[in-house]
KOLZAKOL-56392 format. One record per residue (C-alpha): residue in three letters; x, y, z; residue number from 1; chain. Coordinates in steps of 0.001 Angstrom, whole numbers, plus 500000, padded with zeros to 6 digits. Layout:
# KOLZAKOL-56392
<rec><filum>ALA</filum><xx>X</xx><yy>Y</yy><zz>Z</zz><lodren>NUM</lodren><pagu>A</pagu></rec>
...
# end
This chain:
# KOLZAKOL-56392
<rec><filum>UNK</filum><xx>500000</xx><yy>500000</yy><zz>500000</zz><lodren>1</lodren><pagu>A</pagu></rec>
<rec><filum>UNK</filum><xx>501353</xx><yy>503405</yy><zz>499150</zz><lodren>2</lodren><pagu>A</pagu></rec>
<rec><filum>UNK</filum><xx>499896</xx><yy>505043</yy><zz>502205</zz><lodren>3</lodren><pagu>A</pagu></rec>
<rec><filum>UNK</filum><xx>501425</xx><yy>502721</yy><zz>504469</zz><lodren>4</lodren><pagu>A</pagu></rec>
<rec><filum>UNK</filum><xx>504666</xx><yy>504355</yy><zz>505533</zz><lodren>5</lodren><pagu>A</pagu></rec>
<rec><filum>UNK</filum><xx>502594</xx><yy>507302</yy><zz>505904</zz><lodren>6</lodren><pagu>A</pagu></rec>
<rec><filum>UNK</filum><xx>500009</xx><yy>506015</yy><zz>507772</zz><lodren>7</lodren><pagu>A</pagu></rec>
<rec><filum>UNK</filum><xx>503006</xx><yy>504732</yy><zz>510534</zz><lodren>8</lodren><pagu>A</pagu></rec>
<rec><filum>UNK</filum><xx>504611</xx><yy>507962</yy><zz>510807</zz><lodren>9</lodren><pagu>A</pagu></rec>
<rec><filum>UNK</filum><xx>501476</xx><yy>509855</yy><zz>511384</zz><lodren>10</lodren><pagu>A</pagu></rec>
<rec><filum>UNK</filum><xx>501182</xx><yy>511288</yy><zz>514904</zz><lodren>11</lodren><pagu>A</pagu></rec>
<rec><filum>UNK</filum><xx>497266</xx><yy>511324</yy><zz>516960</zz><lodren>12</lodren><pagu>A</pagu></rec>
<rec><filum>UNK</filum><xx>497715</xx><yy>515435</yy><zz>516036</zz><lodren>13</lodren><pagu>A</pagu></rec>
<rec><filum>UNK</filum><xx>498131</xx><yy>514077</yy><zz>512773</zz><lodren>14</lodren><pagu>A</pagu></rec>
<rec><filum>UNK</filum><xx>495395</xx><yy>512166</yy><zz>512118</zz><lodren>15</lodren><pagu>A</pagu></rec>
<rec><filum>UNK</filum><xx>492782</xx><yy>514778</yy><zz>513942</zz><lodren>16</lodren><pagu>A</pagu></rec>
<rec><filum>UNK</filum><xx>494171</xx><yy>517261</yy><zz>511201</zz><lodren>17</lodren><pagu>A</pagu></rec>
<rec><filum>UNK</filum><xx>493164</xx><yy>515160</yy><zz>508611</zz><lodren>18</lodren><pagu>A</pagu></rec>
<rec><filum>UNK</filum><xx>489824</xx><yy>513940</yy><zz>509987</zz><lodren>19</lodren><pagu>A</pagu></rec>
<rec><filum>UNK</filum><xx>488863</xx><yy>518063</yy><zz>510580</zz><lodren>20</lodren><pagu>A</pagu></rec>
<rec><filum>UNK</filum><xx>490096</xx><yy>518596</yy><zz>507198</zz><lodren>21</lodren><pagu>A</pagu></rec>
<rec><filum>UNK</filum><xx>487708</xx><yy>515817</yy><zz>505477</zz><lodren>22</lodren><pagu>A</pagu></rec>
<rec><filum>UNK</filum><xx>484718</xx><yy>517281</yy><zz>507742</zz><lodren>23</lodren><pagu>A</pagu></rec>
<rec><filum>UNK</filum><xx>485219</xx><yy>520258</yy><zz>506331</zz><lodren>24</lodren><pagu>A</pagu></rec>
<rec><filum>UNK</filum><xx>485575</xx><yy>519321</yy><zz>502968</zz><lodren>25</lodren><pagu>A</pagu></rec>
<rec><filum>UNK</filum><xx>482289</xx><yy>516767</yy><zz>503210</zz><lodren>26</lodren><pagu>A</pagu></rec>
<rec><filum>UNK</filum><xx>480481</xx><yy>519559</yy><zz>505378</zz><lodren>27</lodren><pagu>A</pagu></rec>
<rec><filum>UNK</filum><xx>481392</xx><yy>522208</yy><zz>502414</zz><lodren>28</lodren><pagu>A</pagu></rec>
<rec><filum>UNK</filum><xx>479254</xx><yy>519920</yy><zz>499916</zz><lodren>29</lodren><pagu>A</pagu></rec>
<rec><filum>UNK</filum><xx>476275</xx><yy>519987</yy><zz>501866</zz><lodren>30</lodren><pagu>A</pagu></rec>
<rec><filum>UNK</filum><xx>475814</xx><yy>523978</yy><zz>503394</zz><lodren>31</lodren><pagu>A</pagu></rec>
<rec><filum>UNK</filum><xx>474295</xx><yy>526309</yy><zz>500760</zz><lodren>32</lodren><pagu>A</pagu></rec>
<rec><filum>UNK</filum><xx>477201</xx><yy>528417</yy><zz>498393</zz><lodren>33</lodren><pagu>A</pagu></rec>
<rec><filum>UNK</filum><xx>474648</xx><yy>531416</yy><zz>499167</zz><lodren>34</lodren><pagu>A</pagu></rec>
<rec><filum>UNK</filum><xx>472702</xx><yy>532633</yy><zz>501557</zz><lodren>35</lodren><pagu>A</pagu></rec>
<rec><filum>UNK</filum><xx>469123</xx><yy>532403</yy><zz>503061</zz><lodren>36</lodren><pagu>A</pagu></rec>
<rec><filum>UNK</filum><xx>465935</xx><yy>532591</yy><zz>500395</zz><lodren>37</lodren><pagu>A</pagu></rec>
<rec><filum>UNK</filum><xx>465323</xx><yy>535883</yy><zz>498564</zz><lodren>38</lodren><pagu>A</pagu></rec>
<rec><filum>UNK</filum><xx>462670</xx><yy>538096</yy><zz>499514</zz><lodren>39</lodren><pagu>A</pagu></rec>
<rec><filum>UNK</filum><xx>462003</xx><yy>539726</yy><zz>496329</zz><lodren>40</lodren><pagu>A</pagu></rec>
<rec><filum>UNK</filum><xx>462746</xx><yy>539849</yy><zz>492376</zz><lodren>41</lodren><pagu>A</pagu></rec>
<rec><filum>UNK</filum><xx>464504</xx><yy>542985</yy><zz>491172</zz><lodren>42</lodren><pagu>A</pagu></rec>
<rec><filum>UNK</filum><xx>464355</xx><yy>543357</yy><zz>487248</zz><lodren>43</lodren><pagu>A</pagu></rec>
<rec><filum>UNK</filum><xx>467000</xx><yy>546152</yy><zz>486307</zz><lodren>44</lodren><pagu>A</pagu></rec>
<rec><filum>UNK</filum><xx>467256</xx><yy>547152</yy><zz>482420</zz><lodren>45</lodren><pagu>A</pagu></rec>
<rec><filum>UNK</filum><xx>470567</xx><yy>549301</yy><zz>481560</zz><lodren>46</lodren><pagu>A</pagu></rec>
<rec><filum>UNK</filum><xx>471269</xx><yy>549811</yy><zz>485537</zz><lodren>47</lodren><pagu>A</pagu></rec>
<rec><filum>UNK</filum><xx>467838</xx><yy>551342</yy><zz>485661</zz><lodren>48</lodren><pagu>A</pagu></rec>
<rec><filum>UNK</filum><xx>465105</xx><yy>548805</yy><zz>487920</zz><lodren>49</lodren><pagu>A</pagu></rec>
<rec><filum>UNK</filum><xx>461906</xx><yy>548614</yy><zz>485897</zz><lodren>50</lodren><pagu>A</pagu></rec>
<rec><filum>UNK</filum><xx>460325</xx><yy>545732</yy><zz>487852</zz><lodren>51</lodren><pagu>A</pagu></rec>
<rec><filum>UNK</filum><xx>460493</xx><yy>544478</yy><zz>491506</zz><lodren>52</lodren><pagu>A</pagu></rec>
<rec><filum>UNK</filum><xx>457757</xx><yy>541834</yy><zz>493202</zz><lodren>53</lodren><pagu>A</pagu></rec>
<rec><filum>UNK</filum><xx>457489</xx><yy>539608</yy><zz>495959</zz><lodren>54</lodren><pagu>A</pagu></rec>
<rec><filum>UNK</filum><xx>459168</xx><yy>535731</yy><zz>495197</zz><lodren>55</lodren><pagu>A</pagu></rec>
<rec><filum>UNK</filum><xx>456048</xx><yy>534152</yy><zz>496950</zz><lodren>56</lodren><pagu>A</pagu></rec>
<rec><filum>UNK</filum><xx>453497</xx><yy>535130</yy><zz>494489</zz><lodren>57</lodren><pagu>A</pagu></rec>
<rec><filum>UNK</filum><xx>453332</xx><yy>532879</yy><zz>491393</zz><lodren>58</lodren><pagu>A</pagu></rec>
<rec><filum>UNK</filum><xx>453180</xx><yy>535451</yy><zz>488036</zz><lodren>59</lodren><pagu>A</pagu></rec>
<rec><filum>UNK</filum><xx>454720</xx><yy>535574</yy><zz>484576</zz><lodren>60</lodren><pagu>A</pagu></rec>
<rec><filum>UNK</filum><xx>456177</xx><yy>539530</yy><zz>483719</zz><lodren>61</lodren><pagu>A</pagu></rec>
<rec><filum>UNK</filum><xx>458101</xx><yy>541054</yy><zz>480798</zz><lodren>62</lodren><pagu>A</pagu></rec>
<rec><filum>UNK</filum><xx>460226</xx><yy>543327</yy><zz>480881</zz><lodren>63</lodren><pagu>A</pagu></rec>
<rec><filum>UNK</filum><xx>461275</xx><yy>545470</yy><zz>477610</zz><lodren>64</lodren><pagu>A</pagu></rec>
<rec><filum>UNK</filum><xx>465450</xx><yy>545730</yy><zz>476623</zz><lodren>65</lodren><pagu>A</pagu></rec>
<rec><filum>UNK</filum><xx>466733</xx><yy>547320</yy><zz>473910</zz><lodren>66</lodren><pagu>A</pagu></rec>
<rec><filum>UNK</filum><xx>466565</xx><yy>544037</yy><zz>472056</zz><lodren>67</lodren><pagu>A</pagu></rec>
<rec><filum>UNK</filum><xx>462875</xx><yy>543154</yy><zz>472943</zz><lodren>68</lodren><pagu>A</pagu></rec>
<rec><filum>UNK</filum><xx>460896</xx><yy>541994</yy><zz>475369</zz><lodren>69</lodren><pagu>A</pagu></rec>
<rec><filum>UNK</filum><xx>462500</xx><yy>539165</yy><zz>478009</zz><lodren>70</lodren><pagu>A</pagu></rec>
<rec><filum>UNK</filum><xx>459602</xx><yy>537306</yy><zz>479428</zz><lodren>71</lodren><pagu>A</pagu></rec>
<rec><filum>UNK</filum><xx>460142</xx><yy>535822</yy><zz>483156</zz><lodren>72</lodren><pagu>A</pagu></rec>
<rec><filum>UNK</filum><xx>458290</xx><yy>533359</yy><zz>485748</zz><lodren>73</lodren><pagu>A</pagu></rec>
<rec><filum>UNK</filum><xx>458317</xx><yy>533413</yy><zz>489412</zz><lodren>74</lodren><pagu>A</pagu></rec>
<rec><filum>UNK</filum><xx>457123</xx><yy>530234</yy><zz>490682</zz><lodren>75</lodren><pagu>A</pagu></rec>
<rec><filum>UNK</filum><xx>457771</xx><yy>527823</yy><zz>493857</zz><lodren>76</lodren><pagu>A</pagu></rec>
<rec><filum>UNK</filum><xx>459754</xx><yy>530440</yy><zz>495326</zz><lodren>77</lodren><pagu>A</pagu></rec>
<rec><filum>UNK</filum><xx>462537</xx><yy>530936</yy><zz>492542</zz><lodren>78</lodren><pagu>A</pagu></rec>
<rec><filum>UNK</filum><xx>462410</xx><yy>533117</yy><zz>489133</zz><lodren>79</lodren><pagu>A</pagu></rec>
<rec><filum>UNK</filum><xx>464025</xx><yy>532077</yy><zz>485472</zz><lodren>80</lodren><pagu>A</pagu></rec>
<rec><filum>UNK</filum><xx>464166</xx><yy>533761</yy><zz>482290</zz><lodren>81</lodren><pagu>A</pagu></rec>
<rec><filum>UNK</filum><xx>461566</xx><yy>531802</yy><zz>479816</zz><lodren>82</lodren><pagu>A</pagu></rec>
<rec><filum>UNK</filum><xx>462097</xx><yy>533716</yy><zz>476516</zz><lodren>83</lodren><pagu>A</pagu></rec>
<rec><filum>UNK</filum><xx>464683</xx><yy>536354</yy><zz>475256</zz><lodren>84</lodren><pagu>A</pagu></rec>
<rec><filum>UNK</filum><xx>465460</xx><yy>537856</yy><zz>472087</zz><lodren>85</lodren><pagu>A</pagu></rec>
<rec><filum>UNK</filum><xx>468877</xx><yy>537863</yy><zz>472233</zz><lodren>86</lodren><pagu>A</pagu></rec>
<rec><filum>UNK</filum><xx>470666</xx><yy>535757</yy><zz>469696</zz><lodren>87</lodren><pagu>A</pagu></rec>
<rec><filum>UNK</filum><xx>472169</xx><yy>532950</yy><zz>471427</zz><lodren>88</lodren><pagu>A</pagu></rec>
<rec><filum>UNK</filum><xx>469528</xx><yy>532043</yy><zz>474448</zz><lodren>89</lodren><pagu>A</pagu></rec>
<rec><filum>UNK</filum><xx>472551</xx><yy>531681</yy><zz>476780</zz><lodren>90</lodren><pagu>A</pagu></rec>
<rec><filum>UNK</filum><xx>470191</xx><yy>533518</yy><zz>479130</zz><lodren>91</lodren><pagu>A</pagu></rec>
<rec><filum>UNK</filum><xx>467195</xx><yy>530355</yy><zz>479131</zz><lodren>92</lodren><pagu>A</pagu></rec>
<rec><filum>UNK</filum><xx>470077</xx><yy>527797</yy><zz>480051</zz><lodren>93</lodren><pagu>A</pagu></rec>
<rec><filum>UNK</filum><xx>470710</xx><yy>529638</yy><zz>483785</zz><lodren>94</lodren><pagu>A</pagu></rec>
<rec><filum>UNK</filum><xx>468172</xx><yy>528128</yy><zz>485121</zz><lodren>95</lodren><pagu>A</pagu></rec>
<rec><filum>UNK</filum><xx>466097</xx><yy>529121</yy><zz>488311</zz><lodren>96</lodren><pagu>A</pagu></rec>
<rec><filum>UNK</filum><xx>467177</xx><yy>531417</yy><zz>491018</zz><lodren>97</lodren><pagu>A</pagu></rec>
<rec><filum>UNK</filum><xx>465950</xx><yy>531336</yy><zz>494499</zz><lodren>98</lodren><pagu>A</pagu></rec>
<rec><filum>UNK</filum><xx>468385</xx><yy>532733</yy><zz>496851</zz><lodren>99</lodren><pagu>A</pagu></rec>
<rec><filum>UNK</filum><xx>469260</xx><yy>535977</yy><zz>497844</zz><lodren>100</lodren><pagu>A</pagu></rec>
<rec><filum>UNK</filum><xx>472453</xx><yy>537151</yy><zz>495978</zz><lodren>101</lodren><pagu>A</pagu></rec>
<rec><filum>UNK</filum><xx>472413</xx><yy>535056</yy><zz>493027</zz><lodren>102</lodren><pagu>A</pagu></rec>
<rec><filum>UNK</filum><xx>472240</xx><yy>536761</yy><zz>489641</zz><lodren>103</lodren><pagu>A</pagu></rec>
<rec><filum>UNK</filum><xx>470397</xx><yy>536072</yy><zz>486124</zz><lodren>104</lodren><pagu>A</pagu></rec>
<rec><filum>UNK</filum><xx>471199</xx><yy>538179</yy><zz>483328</zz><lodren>105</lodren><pagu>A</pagu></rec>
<rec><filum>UNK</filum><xx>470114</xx><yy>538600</yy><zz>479556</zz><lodren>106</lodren><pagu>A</pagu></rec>
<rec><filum>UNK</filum><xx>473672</xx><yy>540501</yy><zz>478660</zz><lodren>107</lodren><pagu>A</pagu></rec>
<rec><filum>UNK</filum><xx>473232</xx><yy>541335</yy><zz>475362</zz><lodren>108</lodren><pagu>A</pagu></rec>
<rec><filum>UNK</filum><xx>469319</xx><yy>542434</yy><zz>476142</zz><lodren>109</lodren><pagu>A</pagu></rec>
<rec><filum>UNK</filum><xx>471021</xx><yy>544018</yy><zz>479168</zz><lodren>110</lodren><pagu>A</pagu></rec>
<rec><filum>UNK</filum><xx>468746</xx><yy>542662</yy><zz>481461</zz><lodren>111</lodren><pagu>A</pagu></rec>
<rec><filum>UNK</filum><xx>469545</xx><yy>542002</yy><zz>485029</zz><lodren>112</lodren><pagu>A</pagu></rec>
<rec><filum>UNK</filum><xx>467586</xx><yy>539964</yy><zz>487892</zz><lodren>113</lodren><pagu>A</pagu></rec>
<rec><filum>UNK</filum><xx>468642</xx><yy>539149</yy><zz>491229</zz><lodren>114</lodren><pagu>A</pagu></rec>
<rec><filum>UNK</filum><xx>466999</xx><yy>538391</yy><zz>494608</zz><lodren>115</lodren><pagu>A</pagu></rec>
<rec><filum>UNK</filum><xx>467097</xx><yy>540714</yy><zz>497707</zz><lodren>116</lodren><pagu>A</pagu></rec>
<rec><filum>UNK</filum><xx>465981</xx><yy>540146</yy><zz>500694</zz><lodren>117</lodren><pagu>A</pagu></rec>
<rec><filum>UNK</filum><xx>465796</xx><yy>541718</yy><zz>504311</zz><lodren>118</lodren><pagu>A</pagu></rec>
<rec><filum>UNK</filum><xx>469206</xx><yy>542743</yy><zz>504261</zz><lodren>119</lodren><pagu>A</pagu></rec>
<rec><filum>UNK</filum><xx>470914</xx><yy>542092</yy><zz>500751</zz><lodren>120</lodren><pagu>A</pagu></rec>
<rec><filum>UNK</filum><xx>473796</xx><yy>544264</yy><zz>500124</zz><lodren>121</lodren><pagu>A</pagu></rec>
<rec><filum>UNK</filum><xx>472647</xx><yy>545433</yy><zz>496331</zz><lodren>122</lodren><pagu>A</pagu></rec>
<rec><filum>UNK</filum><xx>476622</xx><yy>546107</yy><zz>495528</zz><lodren>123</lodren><pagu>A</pagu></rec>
<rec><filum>UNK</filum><xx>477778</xx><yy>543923</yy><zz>492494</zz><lodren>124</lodren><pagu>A</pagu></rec>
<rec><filum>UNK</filum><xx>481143</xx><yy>542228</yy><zz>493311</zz><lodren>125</lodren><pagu>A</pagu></rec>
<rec><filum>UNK</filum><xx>481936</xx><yy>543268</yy><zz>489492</zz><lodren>126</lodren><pagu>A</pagu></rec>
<rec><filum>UNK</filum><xx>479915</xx><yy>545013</yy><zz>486780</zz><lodren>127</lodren><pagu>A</pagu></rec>
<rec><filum>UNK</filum><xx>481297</xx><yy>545288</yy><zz>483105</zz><lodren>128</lodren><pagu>A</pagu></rec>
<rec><filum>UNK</filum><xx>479923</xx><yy>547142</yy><zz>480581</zz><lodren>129</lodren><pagu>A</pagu></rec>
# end
């Protein structure tokens, strides 16, 4: 075995290392990568918002870009893009969102959707234009 020789020299601080080390690499797979549910949907067109509403009532909205109209869905607590007119649909393939933080975007519509809830910092970790 190739671990053997390792295994012998291995002190008991050793091996609690390692054992906290795989707990926190199992535990990592299993705690959300964001944070608590959203409280509401905030549609921003061209860093202007045109459309906010509560994530707990079921309703399908558009939204008009420079491009068209993008046509959204809130439902079971999370919202997704359903149609675009931009070229490529990159937009569709994101899927649902239903956490506070996350971000759906339409870029070449310039569409922008995110979740905020009680208290969601609304600063953007990058923006590009």
């Amino acid at each position: 075995m190739v671990l053997g020789p390792l295994l012998e020299r291995m002190t008991g601080a050793d091996r609690m290392v390692a054992l906290l080390a795989g707990l926190v690499v199992v535990l990592s797979f299993f705690l959300p990568l964001q944070s608590g549910p959203g409280g509401r949907v905030v549609v921003s067109v061209e860093n202007r918002t045109v459309f906010t509403a509560p994530l707990d009532q079921p309703r399908d909205f558009s939204v008009e870009g420079p491009l068209g109209t993008t046509h959204m869905q809130i439902d079971a607590g999370e919202v997704r893009i359903t149609d675009s007119p931009c070229p490529q649909k990159i937009c569709l393939g994101l899927g649902a969102l239903g956490k506070k933080g996350g971000l759906l975007a339409c870029v070449p519509n310039r569409v922008v959707v995110n979740l905020a809830g009680e208290a969601v910092e609304t600063d953007y970790d990058l923006l590009s234009r």
